[in-house]
N, C-alpha and C positions, 0 to 999 in steps of 0.2 A: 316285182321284177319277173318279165317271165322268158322265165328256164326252159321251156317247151324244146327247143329246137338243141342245147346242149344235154338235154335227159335223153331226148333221141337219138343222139348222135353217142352219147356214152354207152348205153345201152347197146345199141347198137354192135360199135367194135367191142366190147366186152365179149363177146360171140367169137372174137379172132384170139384168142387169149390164147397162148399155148404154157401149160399150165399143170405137165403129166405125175409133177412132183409136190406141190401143195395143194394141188385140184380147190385153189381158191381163183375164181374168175374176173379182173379186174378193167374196169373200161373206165374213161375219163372224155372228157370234151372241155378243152383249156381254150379260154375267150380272152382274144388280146384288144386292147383300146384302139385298136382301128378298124374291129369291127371281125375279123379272121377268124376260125375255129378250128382249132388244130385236136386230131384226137389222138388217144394212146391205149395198149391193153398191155399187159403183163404180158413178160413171155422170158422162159425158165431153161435152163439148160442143168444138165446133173454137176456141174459144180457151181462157182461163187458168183460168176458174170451175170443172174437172172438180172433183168432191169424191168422197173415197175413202171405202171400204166400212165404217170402221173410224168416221171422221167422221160417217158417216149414223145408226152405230148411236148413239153418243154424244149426239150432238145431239137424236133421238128420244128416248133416256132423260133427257136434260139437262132438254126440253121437256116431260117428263110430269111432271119436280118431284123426279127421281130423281138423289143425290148421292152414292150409296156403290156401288163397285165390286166386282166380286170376281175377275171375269177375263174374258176376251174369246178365242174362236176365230176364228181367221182364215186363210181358204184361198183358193186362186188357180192359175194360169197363162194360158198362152197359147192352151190349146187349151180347150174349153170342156167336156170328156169326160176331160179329163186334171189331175190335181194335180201343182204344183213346190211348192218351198219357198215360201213365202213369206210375207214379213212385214211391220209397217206401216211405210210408207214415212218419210223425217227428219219431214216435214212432220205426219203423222199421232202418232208419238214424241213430237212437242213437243206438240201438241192436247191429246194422252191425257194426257199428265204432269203437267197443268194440274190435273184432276181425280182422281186417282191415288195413292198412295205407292210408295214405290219395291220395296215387295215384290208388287207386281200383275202377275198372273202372264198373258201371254203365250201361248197354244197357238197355234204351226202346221202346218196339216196340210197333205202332200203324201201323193205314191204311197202308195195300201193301206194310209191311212188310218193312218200314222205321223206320231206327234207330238213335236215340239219343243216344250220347256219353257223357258221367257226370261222375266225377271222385267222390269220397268220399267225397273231399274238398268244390268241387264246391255245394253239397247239402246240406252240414252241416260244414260250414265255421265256423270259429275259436270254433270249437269246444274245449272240454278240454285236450282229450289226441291225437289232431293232431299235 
């Protein structure tokens, strides 16, 4: 499968991240089944409302009337020029799962642009509505 044009796009706004409290950098690019690519970055406020990159992009596609998924990339760290593993946080797992089935496939990318593949299942097993 190639990922090319969602690793750009994640990457990408990962760079809009506002972020001045866990200075971890998050960007995503979520692909819906008709083909649309909606992205998201993290962005933090000093109390409990931060919403995470993975939230942003969903909600934007939720909001445009879009209800079928096909997969989501999602990248991150601490440094803003550097990628770690990362992936969506419990909070972000339950959100998604709402919208999703449990073969909804997961990329994350860290260093040189190596990807991890995780379905829905594999992050948030027995969940309630898998």
């Amino acid at each position: 499968m190639d990922l090319s044009k969602e690793i750009e796009i994640a990457k990408d706004v990962r760079k809009n991240s506002y972020a001045p409290y866990s200075r971890y950098y998050v960007g995503c690019a979520l692909k819906t089944k008709s083909g649309k690519i909606y992205s998201g970055c993290n962005i933090e406020n000093d109390g409990i409302q931060a919403i995470c990159a993975e939230r942003v992009a969903f909600v934007k596609a939720l909001s445009d009337g879009e209800k079928s998924f096909e997969h989501v990339v999602v990248c991150g760290g601490s440094n803003i020029d550097k990628l770690e593993n990362c992936l969506p946080c419990g909070y972000c797992r339950q959100f998604i799962n709402e919208f999703v089935d449990k073969n909804f496939k997961i990329y994350a990318l860290s260093e040189n642009d190596k990807i991890e593949e995780y379905t829905m299942e594999d992050l948030l097993p027995n969940s309630f509505n898998l």
